[in-house]
Backbone and ligand atoms as CSV (ligand in chain L), in Angstrom:
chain,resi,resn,atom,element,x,y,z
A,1,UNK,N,N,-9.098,-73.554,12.211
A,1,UNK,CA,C,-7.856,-73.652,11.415
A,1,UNK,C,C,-7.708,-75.041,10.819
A,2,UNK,N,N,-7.963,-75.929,12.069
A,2,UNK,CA,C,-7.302,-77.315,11.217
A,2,UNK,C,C,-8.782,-77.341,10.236
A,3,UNK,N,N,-10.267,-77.045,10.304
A,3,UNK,CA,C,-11.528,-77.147,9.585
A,3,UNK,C,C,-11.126,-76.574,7.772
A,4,UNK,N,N,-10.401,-75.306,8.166
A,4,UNK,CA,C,-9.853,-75.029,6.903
A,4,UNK,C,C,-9.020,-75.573,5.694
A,5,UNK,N,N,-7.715,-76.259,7.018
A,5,UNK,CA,C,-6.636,-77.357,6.409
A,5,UNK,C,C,-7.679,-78.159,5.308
A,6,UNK,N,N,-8.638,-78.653,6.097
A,6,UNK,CA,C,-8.895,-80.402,5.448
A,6,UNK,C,C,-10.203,-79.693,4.324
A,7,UNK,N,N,-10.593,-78.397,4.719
A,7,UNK,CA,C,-11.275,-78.196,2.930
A,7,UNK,C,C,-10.603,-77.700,2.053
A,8,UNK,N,N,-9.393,-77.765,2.199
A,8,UNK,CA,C,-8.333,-77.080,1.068
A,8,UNK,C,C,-7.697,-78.644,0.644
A,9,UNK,N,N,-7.939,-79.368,1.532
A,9,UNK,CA,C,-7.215,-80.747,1.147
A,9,UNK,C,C,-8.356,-81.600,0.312
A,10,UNK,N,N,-9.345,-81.232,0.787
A,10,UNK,CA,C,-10.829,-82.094,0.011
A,10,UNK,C,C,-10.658,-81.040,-1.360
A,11,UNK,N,N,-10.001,-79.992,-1.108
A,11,UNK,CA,C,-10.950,-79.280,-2.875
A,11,UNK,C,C,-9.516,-79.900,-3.696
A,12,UNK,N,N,-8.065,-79.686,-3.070
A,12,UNK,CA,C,-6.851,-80.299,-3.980
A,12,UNK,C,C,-7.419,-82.019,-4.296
A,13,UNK,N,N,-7.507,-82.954,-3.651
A,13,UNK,CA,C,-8.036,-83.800,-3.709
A,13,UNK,C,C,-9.079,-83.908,-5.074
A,14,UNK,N,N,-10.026,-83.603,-4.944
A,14,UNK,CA,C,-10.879,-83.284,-5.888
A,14,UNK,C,C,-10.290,-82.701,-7.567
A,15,UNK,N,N,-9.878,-81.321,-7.210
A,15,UNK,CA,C,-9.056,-81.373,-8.036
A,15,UNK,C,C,-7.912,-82.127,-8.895
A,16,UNK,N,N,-7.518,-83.202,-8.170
A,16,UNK,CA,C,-6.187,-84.026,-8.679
A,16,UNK,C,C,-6.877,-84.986,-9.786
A,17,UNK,N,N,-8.254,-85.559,-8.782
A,17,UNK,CA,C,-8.992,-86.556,-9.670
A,17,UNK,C,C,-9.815,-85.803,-11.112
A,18,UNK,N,N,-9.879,-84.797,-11.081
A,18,UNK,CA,C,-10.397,-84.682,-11.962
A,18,UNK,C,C,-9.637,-83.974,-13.424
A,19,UNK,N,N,-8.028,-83.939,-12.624
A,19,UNK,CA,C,-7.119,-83.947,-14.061
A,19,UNK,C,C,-7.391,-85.368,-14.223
A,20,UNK,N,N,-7.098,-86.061,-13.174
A,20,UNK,CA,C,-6.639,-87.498,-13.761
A,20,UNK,C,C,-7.502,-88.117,-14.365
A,21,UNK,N,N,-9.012,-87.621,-14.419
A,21,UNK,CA,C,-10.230,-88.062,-15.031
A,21,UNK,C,C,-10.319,-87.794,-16.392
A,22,UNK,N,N,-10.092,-86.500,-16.704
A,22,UNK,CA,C,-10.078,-85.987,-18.170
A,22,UNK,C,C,-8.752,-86.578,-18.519
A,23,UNK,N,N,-7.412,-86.719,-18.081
A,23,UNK,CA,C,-6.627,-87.203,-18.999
A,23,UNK,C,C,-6.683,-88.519,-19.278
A,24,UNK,N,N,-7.540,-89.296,-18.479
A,24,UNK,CA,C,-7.845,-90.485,-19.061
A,24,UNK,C,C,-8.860,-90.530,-19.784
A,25,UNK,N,N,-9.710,-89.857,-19.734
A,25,UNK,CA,C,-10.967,-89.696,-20.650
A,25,UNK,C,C,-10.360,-89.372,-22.504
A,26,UNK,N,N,-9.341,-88.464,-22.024
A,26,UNK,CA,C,-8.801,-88.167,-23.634
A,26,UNK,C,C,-8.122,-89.225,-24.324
A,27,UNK,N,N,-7.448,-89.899,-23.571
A,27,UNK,CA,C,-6.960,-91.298,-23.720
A,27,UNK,C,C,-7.600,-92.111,-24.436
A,28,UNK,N,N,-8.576,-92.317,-24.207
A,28,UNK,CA,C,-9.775,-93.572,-24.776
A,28,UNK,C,C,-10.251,-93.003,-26.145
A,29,UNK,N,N,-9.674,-94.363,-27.010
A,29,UNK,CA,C,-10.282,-94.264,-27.950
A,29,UNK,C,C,-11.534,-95.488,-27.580
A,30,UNK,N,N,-12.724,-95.724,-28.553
A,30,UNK,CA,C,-13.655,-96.464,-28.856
A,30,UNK,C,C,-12.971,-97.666,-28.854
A,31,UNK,N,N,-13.660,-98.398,-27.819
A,31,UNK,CA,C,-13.036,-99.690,-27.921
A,31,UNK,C,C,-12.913,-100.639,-29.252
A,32,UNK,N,N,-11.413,-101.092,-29.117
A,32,UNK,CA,C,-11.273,-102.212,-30.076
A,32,UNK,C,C,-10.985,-100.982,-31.451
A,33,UNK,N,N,-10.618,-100.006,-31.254
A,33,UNK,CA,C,-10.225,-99.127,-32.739
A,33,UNK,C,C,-8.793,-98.680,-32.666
A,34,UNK,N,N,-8.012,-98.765,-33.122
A,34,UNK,CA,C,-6.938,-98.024,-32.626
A,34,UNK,C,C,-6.557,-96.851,-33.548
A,35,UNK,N,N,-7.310,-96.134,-33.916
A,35,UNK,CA,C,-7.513,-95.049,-34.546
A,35,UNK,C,C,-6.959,-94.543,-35.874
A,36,UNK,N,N,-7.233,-95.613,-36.695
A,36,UNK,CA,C,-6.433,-95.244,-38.115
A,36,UNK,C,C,-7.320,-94.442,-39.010
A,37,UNK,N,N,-8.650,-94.306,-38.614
A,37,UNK,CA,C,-9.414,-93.792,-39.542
A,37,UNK,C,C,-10.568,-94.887,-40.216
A,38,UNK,N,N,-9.898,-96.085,-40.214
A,38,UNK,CA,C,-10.803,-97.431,-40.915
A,38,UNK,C,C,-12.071,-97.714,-40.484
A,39,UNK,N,N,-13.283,-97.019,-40.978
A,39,UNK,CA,C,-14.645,-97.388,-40.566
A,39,UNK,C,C,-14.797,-98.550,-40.224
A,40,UNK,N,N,-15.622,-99.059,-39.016
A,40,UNK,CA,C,-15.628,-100.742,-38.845
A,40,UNK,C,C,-16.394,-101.310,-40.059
A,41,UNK,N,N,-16.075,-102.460,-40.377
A,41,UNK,CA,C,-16.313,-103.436,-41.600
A,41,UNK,C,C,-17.626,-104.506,-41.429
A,42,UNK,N,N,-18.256,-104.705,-42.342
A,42,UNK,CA,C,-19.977,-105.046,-42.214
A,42,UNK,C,C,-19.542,-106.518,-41.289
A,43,UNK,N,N,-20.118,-106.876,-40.433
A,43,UNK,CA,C,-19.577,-108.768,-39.281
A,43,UNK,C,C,-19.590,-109.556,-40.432
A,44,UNK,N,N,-20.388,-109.162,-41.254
A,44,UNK,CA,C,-20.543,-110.719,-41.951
A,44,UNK,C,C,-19.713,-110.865,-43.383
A,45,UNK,N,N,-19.213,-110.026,-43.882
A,45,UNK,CA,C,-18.158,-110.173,-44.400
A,45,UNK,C,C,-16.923,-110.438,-44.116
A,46,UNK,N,N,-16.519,-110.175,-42.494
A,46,UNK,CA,C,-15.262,-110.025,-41.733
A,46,UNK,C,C,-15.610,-111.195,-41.269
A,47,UNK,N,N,-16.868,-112.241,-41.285
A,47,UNK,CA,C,-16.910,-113.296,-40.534
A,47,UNK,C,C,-16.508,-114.511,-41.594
A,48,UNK,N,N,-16.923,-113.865,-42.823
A,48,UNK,CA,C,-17.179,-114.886,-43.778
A,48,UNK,C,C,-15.525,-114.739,-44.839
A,49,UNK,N,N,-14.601,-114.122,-44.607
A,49,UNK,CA,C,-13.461,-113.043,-44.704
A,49,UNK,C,C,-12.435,-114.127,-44.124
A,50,UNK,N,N,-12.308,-114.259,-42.905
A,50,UNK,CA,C,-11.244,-114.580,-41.760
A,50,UNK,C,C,-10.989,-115.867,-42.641
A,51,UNK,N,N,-11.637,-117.078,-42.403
A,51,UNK,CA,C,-11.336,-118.623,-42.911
A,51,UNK,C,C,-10.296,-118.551,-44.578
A,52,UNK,N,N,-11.383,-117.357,-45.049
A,52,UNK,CA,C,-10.641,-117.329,-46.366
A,52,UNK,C,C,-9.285,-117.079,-46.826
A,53,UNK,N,N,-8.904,-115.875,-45.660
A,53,UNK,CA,C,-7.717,-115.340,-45.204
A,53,UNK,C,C,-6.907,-116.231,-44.809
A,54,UNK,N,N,-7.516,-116.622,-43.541
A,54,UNK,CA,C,-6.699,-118.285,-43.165
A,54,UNK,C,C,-6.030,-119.560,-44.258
A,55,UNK,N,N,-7.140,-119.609,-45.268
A,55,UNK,CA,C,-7.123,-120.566,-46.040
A,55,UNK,C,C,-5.908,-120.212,-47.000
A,56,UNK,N,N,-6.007,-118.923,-48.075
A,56,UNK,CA,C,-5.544,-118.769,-48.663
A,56,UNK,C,C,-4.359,-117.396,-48.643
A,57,UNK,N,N,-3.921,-116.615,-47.651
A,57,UNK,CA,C,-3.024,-115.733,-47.632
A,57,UNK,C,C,-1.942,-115.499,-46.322
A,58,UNK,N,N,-2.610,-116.524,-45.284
A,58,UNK,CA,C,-1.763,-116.746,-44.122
A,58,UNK,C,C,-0.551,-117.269,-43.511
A,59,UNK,N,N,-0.699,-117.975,-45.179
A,59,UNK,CA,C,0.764,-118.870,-45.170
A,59,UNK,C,C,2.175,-117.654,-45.437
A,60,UNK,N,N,1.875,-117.009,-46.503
A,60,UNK,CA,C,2.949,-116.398,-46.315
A,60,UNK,C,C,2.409,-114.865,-45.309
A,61,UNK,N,N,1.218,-114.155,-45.547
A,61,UNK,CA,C,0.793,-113.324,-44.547
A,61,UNK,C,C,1.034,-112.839,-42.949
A,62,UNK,N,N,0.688,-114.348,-43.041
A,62,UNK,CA,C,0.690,-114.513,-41.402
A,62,UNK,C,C,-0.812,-114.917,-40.737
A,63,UNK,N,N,-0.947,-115.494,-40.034
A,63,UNK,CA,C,-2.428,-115.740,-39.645
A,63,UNK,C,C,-3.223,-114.772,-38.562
A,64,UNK,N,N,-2.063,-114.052,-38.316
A,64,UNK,CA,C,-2.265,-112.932,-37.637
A,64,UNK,C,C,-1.657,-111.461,-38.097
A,65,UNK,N,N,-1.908,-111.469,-39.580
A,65,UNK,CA,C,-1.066,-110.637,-40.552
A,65,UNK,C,C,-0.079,-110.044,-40.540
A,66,UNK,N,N,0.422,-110.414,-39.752
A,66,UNK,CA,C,2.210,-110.006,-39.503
A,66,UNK,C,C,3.016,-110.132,-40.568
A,67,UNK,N,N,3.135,-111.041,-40.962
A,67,UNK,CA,C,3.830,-111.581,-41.881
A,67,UNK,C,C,4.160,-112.902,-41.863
A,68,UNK,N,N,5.383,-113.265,-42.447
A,68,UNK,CA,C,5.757,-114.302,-42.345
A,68,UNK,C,C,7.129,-114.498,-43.008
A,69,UNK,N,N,8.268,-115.608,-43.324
A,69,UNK,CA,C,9.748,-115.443,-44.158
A,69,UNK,C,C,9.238,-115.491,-45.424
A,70,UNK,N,N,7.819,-115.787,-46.014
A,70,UNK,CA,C,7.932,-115.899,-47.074
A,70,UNK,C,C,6.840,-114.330,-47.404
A,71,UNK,N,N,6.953,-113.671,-46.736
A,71,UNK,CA,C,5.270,-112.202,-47.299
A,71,UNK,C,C,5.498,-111.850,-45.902
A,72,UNK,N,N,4.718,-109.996,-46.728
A,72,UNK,CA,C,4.677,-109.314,-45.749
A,72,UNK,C,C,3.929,-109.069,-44.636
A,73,UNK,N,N,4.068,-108.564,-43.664
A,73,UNK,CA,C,2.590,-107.858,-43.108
A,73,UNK,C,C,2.061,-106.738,-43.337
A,74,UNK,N,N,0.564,-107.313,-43.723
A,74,UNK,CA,C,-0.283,-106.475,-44.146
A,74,UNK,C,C,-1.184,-105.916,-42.771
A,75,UNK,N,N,-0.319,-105.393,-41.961
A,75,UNK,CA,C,-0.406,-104.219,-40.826
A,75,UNK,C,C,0.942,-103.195,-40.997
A,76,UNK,N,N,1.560,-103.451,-42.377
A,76,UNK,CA,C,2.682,-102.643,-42.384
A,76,UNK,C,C,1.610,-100.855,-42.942
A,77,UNK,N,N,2.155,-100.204,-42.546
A,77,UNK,CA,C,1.490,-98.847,-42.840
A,77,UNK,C,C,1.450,-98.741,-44.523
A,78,UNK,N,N,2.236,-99.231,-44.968
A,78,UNK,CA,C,2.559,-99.615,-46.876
A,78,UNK,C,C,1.002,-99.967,-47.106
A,79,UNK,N,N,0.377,-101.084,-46.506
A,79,UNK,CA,C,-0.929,-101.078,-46.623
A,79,UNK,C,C,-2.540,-100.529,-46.247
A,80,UNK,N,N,-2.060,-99.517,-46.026
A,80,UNK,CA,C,-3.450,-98.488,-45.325
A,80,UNK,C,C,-4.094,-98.287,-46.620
A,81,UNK,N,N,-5.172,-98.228,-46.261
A,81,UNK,CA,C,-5.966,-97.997,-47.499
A,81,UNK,C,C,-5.855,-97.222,-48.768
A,82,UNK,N,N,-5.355,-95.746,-48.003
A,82,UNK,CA,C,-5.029,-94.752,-49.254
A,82,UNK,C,C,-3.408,-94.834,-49.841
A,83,UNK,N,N,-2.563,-95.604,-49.590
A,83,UNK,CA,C,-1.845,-96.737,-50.075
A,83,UNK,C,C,-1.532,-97.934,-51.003
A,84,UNK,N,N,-2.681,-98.662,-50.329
A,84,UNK,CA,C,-3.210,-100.230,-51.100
A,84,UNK,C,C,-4.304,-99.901,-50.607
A,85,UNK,N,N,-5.337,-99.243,-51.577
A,85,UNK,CA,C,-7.054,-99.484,-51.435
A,85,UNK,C,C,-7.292,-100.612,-51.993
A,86,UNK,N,N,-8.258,-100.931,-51.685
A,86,UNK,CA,C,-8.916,-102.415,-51.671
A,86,UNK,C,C,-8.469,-102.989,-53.288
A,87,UNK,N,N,-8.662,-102.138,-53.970
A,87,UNK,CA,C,-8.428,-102.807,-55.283
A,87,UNK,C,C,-7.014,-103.482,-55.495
A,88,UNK,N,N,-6.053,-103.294,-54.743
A,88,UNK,CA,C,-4.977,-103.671,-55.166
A,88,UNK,C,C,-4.510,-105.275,-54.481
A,89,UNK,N,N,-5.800,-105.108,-53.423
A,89,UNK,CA,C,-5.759,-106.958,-52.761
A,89,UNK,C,C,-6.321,-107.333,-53.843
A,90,UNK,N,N,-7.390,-107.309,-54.532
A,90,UNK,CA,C,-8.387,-108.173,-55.713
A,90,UNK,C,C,-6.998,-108.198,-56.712
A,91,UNK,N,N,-6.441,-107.221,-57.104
A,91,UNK,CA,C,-5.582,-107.621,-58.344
A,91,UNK,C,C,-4.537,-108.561,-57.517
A,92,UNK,N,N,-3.348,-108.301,-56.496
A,92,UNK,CA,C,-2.721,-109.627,-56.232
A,92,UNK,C,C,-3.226,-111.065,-55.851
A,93,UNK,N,N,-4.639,-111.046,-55.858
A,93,UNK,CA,C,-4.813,-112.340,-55.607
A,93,UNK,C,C,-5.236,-112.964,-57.101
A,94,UNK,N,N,-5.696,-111.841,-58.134
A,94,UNK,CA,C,-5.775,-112.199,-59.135
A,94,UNK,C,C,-4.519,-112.594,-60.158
A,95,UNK,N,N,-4.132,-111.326,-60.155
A,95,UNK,CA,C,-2.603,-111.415,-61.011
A,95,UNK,C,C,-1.350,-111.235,-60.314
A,96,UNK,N,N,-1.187,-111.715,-59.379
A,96,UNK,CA,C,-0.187,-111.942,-58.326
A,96,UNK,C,C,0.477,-110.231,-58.605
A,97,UNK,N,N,1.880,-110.147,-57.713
A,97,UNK,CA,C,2.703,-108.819,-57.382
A,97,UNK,C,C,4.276,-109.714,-57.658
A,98,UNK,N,N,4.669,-107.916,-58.560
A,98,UNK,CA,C,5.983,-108.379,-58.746
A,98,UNK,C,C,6.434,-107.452,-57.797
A,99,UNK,N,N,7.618,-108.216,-57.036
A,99,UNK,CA,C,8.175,-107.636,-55.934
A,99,UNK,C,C,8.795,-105.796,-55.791
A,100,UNK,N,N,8.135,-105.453,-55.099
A,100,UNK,CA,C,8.693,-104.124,-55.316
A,100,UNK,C,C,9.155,-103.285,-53.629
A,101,UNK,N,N,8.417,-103.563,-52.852
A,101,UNK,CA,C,8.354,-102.912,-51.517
A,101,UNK,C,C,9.145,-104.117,-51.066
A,102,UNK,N,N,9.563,-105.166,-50.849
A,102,UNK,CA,C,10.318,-106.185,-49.771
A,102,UNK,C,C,10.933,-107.261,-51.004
A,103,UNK,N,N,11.667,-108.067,-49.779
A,103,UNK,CA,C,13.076,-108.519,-50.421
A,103,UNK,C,C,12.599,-110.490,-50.184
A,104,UNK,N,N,10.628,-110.405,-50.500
A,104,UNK,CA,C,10.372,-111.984,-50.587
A,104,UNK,C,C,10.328,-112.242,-51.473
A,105,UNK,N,N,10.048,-111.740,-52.545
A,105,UNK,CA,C,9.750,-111.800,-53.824
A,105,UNK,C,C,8.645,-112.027,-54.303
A,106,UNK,N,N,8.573,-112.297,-55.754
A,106,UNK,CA,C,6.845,-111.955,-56.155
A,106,UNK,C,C,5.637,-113.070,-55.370
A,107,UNK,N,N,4.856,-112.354,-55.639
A,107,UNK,CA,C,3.913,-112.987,-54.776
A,107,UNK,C,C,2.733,-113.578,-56.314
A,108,UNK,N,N,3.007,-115.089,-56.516
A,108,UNK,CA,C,1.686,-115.769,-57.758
A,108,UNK,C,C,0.243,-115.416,-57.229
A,109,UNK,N,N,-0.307,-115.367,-58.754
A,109,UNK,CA,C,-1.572,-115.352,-58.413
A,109,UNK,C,C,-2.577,-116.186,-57.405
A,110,UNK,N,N,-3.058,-116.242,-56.828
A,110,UNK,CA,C,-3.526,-116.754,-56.005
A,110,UNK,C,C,-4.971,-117.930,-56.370
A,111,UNK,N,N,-5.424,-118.923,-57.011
A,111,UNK,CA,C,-6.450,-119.296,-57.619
A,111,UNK,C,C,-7.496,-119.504,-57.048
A,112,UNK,N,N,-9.385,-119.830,-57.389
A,112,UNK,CA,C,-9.880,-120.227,-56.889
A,112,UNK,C,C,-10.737,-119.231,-56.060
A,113,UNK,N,N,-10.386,-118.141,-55.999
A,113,UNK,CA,C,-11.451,-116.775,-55.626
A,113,UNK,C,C,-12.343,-116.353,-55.591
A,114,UNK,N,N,-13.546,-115.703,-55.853
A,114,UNK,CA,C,-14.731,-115.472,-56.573
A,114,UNK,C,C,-14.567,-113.969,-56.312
A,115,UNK,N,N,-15.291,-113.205,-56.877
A,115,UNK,CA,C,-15.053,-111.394,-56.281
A,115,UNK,C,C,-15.889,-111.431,-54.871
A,116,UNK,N,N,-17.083,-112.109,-54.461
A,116,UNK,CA,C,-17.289,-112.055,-52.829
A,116,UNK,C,C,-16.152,-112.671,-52.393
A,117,UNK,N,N,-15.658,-113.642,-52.130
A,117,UNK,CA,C,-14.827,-114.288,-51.575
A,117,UNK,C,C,-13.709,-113.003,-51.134
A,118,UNK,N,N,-13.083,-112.581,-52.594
A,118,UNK,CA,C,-12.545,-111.331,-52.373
A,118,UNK,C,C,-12.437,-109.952,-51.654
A,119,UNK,N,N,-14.021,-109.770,-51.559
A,119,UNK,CA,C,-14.252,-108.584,-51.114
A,119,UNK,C,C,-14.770,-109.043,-49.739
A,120,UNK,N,N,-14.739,-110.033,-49.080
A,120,UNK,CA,C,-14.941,-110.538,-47.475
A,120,UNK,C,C,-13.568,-110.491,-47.285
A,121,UNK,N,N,-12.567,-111.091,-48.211
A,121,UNK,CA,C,-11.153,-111.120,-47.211
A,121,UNK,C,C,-10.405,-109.468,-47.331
A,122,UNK,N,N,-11.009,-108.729,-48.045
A,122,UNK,CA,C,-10.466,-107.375,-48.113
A,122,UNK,C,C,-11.318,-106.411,-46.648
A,123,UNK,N,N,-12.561,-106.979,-46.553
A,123,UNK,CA,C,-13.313,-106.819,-45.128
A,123,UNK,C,C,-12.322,-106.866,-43.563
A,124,UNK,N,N,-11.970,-108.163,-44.141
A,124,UNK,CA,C,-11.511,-109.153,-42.851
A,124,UNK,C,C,-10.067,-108.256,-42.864
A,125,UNK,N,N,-9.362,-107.839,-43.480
A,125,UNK,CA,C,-8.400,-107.226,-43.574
A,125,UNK,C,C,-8.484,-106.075,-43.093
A,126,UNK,N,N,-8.885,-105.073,-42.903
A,126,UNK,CA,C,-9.304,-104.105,-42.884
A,126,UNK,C,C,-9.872,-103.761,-41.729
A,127,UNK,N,N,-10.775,-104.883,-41.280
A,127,UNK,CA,C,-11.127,-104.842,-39.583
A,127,UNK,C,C,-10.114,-104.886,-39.360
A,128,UNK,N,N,-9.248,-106.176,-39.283
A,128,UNK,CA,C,-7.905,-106.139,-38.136
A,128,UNK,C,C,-7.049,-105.137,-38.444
A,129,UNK,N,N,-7.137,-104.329,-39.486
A,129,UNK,CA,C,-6.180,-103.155,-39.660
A,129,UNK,C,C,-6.404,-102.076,-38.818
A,130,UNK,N,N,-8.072,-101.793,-38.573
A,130,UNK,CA,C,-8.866,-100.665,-37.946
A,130,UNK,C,C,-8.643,-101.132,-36.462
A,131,UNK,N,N,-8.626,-102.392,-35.745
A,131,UNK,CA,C,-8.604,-102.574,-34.623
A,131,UNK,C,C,-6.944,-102.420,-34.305
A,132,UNK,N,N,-6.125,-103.166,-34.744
A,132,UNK,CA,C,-4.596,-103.691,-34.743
A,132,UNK,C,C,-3.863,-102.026,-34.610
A,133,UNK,N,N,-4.165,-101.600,-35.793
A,133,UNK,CA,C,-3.259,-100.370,-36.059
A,133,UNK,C,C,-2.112,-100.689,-36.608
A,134,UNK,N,N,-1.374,-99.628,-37.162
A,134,UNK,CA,C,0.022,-99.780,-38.701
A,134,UNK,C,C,0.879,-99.994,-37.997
A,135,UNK,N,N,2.129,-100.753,-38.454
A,135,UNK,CA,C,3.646,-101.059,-38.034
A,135,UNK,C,C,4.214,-99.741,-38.863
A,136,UNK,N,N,5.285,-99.342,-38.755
A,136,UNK,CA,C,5.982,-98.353,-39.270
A,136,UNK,C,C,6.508,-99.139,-40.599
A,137,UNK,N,N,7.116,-98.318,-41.309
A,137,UNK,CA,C,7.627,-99.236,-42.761
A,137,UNK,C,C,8.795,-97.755,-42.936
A,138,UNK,N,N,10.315,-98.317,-43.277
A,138,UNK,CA,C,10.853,-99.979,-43.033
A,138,UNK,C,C,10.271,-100.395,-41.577
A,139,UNK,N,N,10.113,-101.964,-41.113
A,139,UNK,CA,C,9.897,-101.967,-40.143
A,139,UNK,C,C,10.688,-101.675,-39.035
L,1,LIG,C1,C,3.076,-117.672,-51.442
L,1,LIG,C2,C,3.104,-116.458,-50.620
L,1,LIG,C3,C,1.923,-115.507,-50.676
L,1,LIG,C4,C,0.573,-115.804,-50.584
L,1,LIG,C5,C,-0.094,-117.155,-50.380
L,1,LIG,C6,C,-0.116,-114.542,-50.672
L,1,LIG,N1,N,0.768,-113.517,-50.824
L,1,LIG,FE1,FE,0.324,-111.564,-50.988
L,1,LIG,N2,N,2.283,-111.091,-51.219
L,1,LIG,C7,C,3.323,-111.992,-51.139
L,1,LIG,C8,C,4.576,-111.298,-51.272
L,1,LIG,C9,C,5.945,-111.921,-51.218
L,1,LIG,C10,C,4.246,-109.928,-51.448
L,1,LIG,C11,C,5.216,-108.723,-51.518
L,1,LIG,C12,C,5.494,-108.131,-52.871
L,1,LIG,C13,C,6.340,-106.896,-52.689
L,1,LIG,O1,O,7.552,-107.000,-52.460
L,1,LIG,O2,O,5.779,-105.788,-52.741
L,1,LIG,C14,C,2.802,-109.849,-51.422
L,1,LIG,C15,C,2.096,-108.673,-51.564
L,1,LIG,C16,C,0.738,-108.558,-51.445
L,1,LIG,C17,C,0.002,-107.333,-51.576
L,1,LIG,C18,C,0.568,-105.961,-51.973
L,1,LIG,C19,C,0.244,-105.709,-53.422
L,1,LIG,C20,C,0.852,-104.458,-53.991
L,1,LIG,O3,O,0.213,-103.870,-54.874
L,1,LIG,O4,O,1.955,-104.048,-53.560
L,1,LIG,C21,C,-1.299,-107.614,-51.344
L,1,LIG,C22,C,-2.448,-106.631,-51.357
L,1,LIG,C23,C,-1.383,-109.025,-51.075
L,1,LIG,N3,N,-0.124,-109.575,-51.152
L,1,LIG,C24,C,-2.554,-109.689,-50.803
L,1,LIG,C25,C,-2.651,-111.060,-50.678
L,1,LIG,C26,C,-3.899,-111.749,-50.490
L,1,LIG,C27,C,-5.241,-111.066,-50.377
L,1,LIG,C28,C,-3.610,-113.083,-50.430
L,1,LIG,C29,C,-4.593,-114.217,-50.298
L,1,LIG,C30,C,-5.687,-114.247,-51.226
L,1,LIG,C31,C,-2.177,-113.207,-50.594
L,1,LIG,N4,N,-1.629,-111.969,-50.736
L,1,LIG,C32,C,-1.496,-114.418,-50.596
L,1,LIG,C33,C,3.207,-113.354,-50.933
L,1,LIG,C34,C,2.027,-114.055,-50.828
C-alpha cells in the first residue's frame, strides 16, 4: 500500500515537472529577440551604426532610444518597420520631419551623412528594435 502511495507520488511529481517544463519551454523566445518579427541585422553594420547613432541622433533620440525632451523614441511602435521602413530614417536625416506624430517639433536635417553611414545607423536601429521590443504609442 504505502509502495503504491509513493509511485503515484513519483508519476504526479513527474508529471508536475513536465507541465512546468513545456510551459517554460513555450516561454522562450531566442535569446536577445523579443519577438517583433525584425530579422537580426548584419554585426558590422550595427557595429559600425551605434557611434553614428551616438554621434548624431542621441541627443534628442536618446542614447538608448527612448527618447529624450527634445525627440522621440524610436522604440515607440510608430516606428516598426512597416510603419517607418528604413527609408523614412534616410529622408529625416536628409530632409529633416515636420512634426506630425509628437508635440517636439520638427526635427532639421541632419548634415554630414553618407548613404553607408545611413544605412549602418538604420542597422543599428533596428537591432535594438528586434532585441528591445515596441513601447505602445500614445505612450
Ligand atoms: C535636434 C533633435 C533631433 C535629432 C538630432 C534627430 N532627430 Fe529625428 N526627430 C526629431 C523629432 C522632434 C522628431 C519627431 C517629428 C514628429 O513629431 O513626428 C523626429 C523624428 C524622426 C523620425 C520619424 C520620421 C517620420 O517620417 O515620421 C525618424 C525616422 C528620425 N527622427 C530619425 C533620426 C535619425 C536617424 C537621426 C540621426 C541621424 C535623428 N533623427 C536626429 C528630432 C531629432
Amino acid at each position: 500500500m504505502i509502495r503504491k502511495h509513493a509511485a503515484w507520488i513519483a508519476i504526479g511529481a513527474l508529471v508536475v515537472t513536465m507541465v512546468i517544463a513545456v510551459a517554460a519551454f513555450g516561454n522562450t523566445k531566442p535569446t536577445g529577440d523579443a519577438g517583433t518579427g525584425i530579422p537580426p541585422q548584419d554585426p558590422g553594420l550595427v557595429a559600425a551604426g551605434e557611434p553614428l547613432y551616438q554621434a548624431n541622433c542621441a541627443s534628442c533620440h536618446g542614447d538608448d532610444l527612448r527618447g529624450t525632451s527634445t525627440g522621440p523614441s524610436h522604440l515607440s511602435i510608430v516606428y516598426e518597420p512597416n510603419h517607418h521602413g528604413d527609408v523614412a530614417f534616410i529622408l529625416a536625416a536628409r530632409n529633416g520631419v515636420q512634426a506630425h506624430h509628437w508635440g517636439f517639433g520638427n526635427m532639421e536635417p541632419v548634415p554630414g551623412l553618407s548613404d553607408e553611414d545611413l544605412d549602418a545607423i538604420v542597422a543599428y536601429v533596428r537591432e535594438i528594435q528586434r532585441i528591445e521590443g515596441f513601447e505602445p504609442y500614445p505612450p
